[in-house]
N, C-alpha and C positions, 0 to 999 in steps of 0.2 A: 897083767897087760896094762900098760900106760894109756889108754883108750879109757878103760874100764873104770881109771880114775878120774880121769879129766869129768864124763857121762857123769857120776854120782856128784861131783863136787859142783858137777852145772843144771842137775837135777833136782824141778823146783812147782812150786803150783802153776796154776794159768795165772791166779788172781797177781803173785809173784812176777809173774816172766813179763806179763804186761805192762808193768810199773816202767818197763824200758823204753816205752813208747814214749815221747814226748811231744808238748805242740808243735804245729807245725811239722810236723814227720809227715814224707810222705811213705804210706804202709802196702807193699802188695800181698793177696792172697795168693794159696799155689791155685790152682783152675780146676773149678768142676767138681767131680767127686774126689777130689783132694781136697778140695776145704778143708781149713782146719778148724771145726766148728768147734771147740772147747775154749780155745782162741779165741778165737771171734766172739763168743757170749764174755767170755771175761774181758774184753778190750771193750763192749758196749754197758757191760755192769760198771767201770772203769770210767764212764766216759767223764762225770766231771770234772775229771783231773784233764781233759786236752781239751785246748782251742784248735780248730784250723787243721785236724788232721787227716788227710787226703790218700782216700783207700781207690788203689784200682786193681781190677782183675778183671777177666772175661766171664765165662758162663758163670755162675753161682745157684748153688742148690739148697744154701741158707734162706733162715729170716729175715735178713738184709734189714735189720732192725738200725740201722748205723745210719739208714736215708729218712726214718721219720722224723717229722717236724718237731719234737723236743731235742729232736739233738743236732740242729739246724748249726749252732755254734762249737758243736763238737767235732764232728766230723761231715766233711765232704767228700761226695763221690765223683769221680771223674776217672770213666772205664769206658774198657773198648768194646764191648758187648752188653746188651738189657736182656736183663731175664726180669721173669715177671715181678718180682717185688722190687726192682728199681723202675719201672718205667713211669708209674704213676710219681714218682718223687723227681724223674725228670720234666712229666706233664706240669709239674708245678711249679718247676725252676728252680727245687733243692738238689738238683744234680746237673752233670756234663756229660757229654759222650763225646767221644773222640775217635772219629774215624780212622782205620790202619786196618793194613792189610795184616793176616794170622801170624805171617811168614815174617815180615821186616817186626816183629815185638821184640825178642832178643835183642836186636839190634839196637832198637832206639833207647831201648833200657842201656847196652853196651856204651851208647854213645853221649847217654846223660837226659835226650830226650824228654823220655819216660822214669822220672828219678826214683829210687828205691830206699830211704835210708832203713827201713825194717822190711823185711820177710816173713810172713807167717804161712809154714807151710806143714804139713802131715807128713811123715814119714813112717819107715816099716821098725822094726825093733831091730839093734846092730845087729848083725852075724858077729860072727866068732873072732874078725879080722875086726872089727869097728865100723863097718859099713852099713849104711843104713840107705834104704830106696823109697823115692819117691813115690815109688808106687804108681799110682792110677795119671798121674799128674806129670810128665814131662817140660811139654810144649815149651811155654817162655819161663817155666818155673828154678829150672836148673840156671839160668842168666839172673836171673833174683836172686838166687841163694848166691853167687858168685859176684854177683854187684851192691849187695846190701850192707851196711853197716854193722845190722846188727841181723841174725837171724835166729828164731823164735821156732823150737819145733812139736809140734803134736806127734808122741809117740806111740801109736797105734798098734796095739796088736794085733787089731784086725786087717791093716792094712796088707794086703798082699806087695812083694818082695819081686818086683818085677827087673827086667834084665837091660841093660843097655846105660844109655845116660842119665839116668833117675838115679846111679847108683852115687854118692857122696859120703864123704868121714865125714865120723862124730866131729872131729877136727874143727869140719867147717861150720859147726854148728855151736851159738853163745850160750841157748838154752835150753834144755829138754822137758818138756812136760808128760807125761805120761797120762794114758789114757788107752780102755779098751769098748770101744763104740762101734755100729756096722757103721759101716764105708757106707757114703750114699748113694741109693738105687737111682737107673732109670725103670720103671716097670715096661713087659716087653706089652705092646700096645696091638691089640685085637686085628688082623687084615680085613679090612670088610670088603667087599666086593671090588666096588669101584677101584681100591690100595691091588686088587688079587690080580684087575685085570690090567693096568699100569705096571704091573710087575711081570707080567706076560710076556709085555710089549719091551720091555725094558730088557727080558731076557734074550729076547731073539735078534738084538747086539751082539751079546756076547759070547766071545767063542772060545773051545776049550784053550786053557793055554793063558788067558787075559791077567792081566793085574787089576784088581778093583781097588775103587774108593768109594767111599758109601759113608752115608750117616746115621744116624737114628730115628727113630720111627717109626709109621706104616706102611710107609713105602718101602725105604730100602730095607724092609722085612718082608716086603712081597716080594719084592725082587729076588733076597735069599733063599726065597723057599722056593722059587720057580728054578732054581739053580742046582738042583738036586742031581740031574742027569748031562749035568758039565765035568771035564776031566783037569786038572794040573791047574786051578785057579789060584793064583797070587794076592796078596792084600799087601798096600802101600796105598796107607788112608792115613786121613788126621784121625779120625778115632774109630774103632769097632764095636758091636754089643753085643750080644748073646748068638744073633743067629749066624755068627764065624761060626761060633762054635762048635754048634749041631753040621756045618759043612764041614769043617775040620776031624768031625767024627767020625763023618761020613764018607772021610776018602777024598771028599771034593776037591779040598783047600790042601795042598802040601807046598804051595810056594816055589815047585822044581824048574819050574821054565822062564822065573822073573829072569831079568836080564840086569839088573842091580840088587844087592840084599837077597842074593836065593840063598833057596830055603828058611828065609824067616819071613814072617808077618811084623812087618814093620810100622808103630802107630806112633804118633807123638801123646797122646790121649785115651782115657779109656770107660765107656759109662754103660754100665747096665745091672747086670742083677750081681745077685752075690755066684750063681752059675759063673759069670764072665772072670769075676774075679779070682774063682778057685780056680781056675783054668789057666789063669795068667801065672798064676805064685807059682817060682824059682821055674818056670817053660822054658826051657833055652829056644823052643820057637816061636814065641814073641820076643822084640826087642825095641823097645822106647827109644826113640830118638826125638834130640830135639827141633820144635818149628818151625827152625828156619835149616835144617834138611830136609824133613819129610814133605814140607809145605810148598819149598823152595821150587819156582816152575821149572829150572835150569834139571832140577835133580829129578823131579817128575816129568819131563820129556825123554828120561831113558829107560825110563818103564816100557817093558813089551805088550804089546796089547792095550794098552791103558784104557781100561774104562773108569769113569768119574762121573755118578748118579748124584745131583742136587737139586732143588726144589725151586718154589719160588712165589710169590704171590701174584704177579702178576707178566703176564709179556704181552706187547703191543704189537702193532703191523710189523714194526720194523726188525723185530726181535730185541728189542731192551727188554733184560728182565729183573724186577724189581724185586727183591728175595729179605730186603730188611726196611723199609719204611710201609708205615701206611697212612698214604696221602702225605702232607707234613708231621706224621708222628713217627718220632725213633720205634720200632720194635723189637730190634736185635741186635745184628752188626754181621757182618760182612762173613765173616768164620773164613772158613777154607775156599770157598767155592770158586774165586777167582783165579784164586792160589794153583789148583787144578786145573778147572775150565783153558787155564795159559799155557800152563805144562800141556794138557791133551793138544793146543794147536800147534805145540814148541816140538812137537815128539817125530822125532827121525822115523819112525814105528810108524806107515801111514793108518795102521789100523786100529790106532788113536780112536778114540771115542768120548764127545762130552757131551753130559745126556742133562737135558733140564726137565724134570719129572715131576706131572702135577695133577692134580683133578682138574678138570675141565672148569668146574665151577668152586666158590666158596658159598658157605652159608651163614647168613648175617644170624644175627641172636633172635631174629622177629622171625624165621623161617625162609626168609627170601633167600631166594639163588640169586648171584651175578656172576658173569663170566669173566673168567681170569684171564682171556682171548681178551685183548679190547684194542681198539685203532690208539688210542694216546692213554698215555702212565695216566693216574690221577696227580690231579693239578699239585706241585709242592712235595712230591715222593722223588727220591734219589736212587738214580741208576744202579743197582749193585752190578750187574754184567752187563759189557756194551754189545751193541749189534753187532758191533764189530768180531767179538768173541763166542758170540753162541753157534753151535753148531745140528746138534737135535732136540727136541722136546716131541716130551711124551705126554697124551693124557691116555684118559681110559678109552678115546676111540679112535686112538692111534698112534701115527708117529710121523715128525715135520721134520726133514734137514732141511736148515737153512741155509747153511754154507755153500755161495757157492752162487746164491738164489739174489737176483734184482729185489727190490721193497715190494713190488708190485708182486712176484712170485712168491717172498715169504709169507705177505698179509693171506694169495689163496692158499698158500700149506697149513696155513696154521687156523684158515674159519676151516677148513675140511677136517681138522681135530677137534672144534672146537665144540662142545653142547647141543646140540640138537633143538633146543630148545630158545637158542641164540643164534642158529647159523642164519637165518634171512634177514635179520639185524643187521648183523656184520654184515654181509655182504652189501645192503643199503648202505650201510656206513661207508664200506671198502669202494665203491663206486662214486662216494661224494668227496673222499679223500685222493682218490687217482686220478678222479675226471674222465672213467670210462667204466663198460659193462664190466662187472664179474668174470 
């Protein structure tokens, strides 16, 4: 097979394949637990060889060793999401962030934007045809392999062999590295009460029949498990983790009443344990699509049922809710949530549902509570959902719609959720800001 000899003739070390990198390149990774981390230590072991070479991706589950200060003239960062070992190198103005919505990445990549000249991405071992799958890694990764110059691939054994548009020829690919590494985990994260009883509330939304969207974490893991005695539930999410799974097993999840994409679980992304992953290789019902499909609000306002569970740090009287700055500090970036939240108010389906799902309160590193209810954002924090777009929020001692609701009727939906321990607060606050009783 003429595959089989292009693959040996272009298979090569990391320390090898990186030499292709040049200064001034700009370099993207695939997303998430697709990193290609053998790559990535050999492009940083590599670095005196580049000036000025400019890495962006979203989430990262690396050592982001690329953003410390010796390698200040080496490489720059300039992405559209902060995970933790980038934030602190933004705190100090060795990095950029660049706000964009999940959905238009593809795009701006497509359009020159977001420029690509190398790809360094993970992929599964060819099949017998020469194809080889992204695997865990979709979203704007497949628009990088197809916009980049040069593309750079970690050939994973371990990587599961997932279906849809991850799938790509050797063809398209300059260089292959080999490598048998575990895929990186999210660990699945404890429900403690407060996540058990949010997830309650979160379920008595949902009705059999619904398409979900969810993320990772303690909530929409409480939410999962509160889901157990729901019938014909649908996924059309940016990404799923383990507790599809156990509904999937369980009869809950078969996808039969979506009104787009039935019968498959459609994700653009994929993060959890290696459970999720065995679960994924060669499924014909999962199927990977990319970003700006699955993300796309046009394409999620024809989901049936739509529910779409995301988080947030903070929501004010008005309902703005702030889900990636804190105060003036970048923390994250934007993900899906808008992406959704617009599809849920876009959807012909009145029985649409956007849910903003939170603790009542956050806890500072000193012990102290503050309430995530507050009358004004903190001074210099950036909107991530407008008032205009939100529609429920949940905490653990309850549940606010606001659609629908004057300011004055949101600020009382939302102190009647709010902490207990904060609600005669608020309501002073709510009566100096309205200029009338509670």
């Amino acid at each position: 097979m003429e595959w089989k000899k292009y693959y040996e003739s272009n298979l090569t070390d990391a320390k090898e394949a990186v030499k292709l990198i040049k200064s001034g390149d700009f370099v993207v990774f695939s997303h998430a637990a697709g990193e290609p981390e053998v790559l990535i230590n050999a492009m940083v072991d590599n670095a005196s060889e580049y000036r000025d070479v400019t890495i962006s991706h979203m989430v990262s589950m690396g050592k982001n060793e690329y953003v410390n200060e010796k390698y200040k003239d080496n490489f720059k960062y300039n992405g559209w999401f902060l995970s933790g070992g980038i934030r602190k190198a933004l705190d100090e103005g060795r990095a950029e962030f660049t706000p964009v919505f999940f959905h238009e990445i593809p795009s701006l990549i497509r359009n020159g934007l977001f420029k690509v000249d190398v790809a360094l991405v993970t992929v599964s071992k060819p099949d017998k045809h020469g194809f080889c799958s992204l695997g865990v890694s979709c979203d704007y990764t497949v628009q990088a392999v197809k916009k980049a110059k040069i593309v750079i691939a970690e050939v994973n054994d371990k990587m599961p062999y997932v279906y849809g548009d991850t799938v790509i020829h050797t063809s398209e690919i300059d260089k292959f590295v080999e490598s048998s590494r575990e895929i990186y985990e999210s660990p699945v994260i404890p429900i403690r009460e407060i996540e058990e009883e949010i997830g309650k509330n979160c379920a008595s939304l949902i009705e059999d029949g619904s398409t979900l969207q969810l993320g990772i974490g303690g909530i929409p893991n409480a939410v999962l498990a509160q889901l157990k005695n729901k019938n014909h539930l649908g996924i059309h999410s940016e990404m799923i983790s383990d507790g599809v799974v156990d509904l999937y097993e369980a009869g809950v999840i078969d996808c039969s009443e979506k009104t787009i994409d039935r019968g498959k679980m459609v994700v653009t992304f994929l993060m959890g344990t290696k459970k999720l992953y065995d679960f994924v290789d060669r499924n014909p019902m999962v199927e990977m699509r990319t970003v700006d499909y699955v993300n796309h609000p046009v394409v999620i306002a024809k989901s049936s049922k739509l529910i779409c569970i995301n988080s947030c740090m903070q929501v004010d009287f008005l309902g703005q809710i702030v889900a990636d700055t804190i105060g003036i500090r970048q923390f994250s970036g934007v993900g899906g949530q808008v992406d959704f939240m617009r599809g849920a108010a876009m959807a012909l389906d009145e029985r649409a549902k956007a849910i903003i799902a939170m603790p009542s309160v956050a806890v500072k590193k000193d012990g102290r509570k503050i309430s995530k209810i507050v009358p004004f954002i903190d001074q210099g924090a950036a909107v991530t959902t407008s008032r205009h777009d939100v529609d429920y929020v949940v905490t653990e001692y309850g549940i606010a719609r606001l659609k629908g609701k004057s300011t004055k009727e949101r600020a009382r939906a939302l102190i009647e959720i709010a902490h207990p321990q904060f609600k005669e607060e608020l309501k002073v606050q709510f009566a100096e800001r309205f200029k009338c009783e509670y």
